[in-house]
Phi, psi and omega in degrees: 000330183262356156268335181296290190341292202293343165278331169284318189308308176325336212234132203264155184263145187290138189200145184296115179258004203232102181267150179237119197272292216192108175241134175242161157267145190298342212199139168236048068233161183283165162249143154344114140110046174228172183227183216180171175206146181249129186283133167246118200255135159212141191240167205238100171289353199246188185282327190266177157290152166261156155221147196253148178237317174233130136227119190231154165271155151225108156268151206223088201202151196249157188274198139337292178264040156059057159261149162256155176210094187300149194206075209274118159260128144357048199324124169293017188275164192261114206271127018267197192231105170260131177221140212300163182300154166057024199225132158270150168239152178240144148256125191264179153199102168353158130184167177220150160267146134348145180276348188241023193291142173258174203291159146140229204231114182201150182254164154309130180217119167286075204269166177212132182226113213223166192237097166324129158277127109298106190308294182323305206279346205010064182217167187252129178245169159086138177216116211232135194213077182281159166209174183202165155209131227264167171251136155281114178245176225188080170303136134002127182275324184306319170337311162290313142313323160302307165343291210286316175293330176299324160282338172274316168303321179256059188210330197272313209282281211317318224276297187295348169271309163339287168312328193293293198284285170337311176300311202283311182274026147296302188280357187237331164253036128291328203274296148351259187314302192322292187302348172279326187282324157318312177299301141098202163305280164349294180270340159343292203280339170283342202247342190265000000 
């Protein structure tokens, strides 16, 4: 009994060593077919160093034709990563979407799988597995056409309240000149 006791206190307890401060994106918002990277900021909370061993992404997101489909994207770091007690680290991970991705709101699932130093034993133990999730917004590839037809309707709306206004002070000073040019006539003919 006094030898389990005495191995668990030996044996360091597993603990979250790895807070994910922040994941952003490079960009707001993506289109179909474009690629991107997402920055993962990880700070380190416990006393000893850390080293990070996996970081990945998963997305989960439907084509066009409401299929669903999964995708883990990679870090490009070169892994693991060690980082010091009280210390952030930023890490990236590369990805591209599909050209048929459909549109909307969809998240992200960031994983990390990272290892405590023990100093006494100097050796890494323990498997701390923080994760976040980030939201991906994913725009209409039709937007920029719409964009582009929306500015050609109100270029078309301008042009024509110009004519509209041009037309109208055409008519008010012809209308103008007849009656002065008439009056005038008038008093010419009034005055012979």
């Amino acid at each position: 009994m006094l030898f389990a006791f005495f191995c668990i206190c030996i044996t360091p307890s597993v603990a979250q060593a790895t807070t994910i401060t922040s994941c952003t994106f490079d960009k707001k918002p993506y289109y179909p077919g474009q690629t991107g990277f997402l920055a993962v900021t990880l700070y380190n909370d416990q006393n000893g160093k850390i080293r990070v061993t996996v970081l990945t992404a998963t997305i989960n997101y439907y084509y066009n034709d409401e299929v669903s489909y999964q995708q883990t994207f990679i870090s490009n770091a070169s892994l693991p990563v060690q980082i010091q007690s009280g210390y952030n680290q930023t890490l990236y991970i590369p990805f591209s979407l599909p050209t048929n991705i459909a549109p909307g709101c969809t998240q992200l699932s960031v994983e990390i799988t990272a290892q405590l130093y023990n100093n006494n034993t100097n050796s890494w133990y323990g498997g701390q597995y923080p994760s976040y999730q980030p939201t991906l917004y994913i725009e209409s590839p039709y937007k920029p056409q719409v964009a582009a037809l929306q500015a050609t309707n109100d270029t078309t709306t301008i042009m024509m309240y110009m004519l509209a206004f041009t037309t109208i002070l055409f008519a008010g000073a012809t209308a103008f000149f007849y009656f002065v040019a008439r009056r005038i006539r008038n008093v010419t003919q009034s005055s012979a």
